[in-house]
C-alpha positions, 0 to 999 in steps of 0.5 A: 462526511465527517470523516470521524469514523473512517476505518483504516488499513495498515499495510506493510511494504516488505518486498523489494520492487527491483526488477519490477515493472514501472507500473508496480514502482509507481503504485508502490510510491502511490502509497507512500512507502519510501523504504523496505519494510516500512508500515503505513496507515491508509483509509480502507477506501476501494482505491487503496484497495485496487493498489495493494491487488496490483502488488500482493507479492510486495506489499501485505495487509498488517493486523 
């Protein structure tokens, strides 16, 4: 793989995960969000895929 031509998501964390369980916190750390509101740019890979349904009501898909 040549990796030039990788399609990225950019995703968006813009919900608070207080009071969320362990599981959430962690997948949320997974991705690399550190702070509210924060935008990341990930490689749309089935993984990154399977993170963000496990936290629709945090994390939301960015055009």
């Amino acid at each position: 793989m040549d990796g030039s031509n990788t399609s990225k998501i950019r995703l968006q964390y813009f919900r608070s995960m207080i009071c969320t369980p362990e599981k959430h916190k962690l997948v949320i750390k997974g991705l690399g969000f550190t702070r509210l509101n924060q935008i990341v740019e990930r490689e749309d890979t089935d993984s990154i895929r399977g993170m963000v349904k496990k936290v629709p009501h945090l994390v939301r898909v960015v055009e």
